[in-house]
N, C-alpha and C positions, 0 to 999 in steps of 0.2 A: 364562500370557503374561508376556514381561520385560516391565521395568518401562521400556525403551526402547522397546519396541512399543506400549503404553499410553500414551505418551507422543506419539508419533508417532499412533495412532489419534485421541485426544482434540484435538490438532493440527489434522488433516485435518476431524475434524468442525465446530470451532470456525470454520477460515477456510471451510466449505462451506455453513455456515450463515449465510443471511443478517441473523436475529437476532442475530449477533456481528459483525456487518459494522463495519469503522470507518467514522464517517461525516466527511466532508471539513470542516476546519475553516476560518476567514478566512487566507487566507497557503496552502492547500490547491492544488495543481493544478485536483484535479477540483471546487471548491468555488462553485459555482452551475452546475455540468455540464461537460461534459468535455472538453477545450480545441477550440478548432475545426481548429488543423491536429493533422495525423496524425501519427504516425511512422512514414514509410512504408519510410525503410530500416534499423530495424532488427528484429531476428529475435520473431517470436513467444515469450514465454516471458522475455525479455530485463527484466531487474530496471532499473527507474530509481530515482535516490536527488533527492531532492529535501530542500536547508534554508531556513526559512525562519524569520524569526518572527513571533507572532501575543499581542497582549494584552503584551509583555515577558516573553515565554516565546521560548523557540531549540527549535524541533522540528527532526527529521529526520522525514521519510517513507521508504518503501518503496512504490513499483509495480510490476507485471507488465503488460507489453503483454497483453492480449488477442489472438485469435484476428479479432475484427471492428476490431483497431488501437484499441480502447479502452486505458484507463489503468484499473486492477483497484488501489485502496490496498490494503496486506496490512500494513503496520507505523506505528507511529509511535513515538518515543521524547524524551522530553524530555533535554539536556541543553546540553552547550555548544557552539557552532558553533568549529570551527577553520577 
């Protein structure tokens, strides 16, 4: 197996596992549950970027619409907001 397919398998297991799940922090979209309107025009699969800050930290988020129009977090990253 290359060492990019190892990489991309360990990937897939990591965000299909819900023990690796990010959990939503203050300043989080999904952070006491998942917003109440939808997004209902745009496409399934569709990445939303979200910055915010929390505590004097600058996060960025990543989500995935869901198939039931949820918000799926799959990234987070600290650094500087532009």
């Amino acid at each position: 197996m290359t060492k990019m397919k190892i990489l991309i398998t360990v990937a897939a297991l990591l965000l299909a596992n819900p023990a690796f799940a990010l959990e939503p922090i203050p300043g989080s979209i999904t952070y006491g549950g998942q917003p109440r309107t939808n997004l209902k025009k745009a496409p399934i699969g569709s990445p939303v970027v979200h910055r915010f800050e929390s505590g004097g930290i600058e996060y960025e988020e990543r989500y995935i619409i869901q198939p039931d129009r949820s918000l799926k977090l799959v990234s987070r990253s600290r650094g500087t907001m532009h």
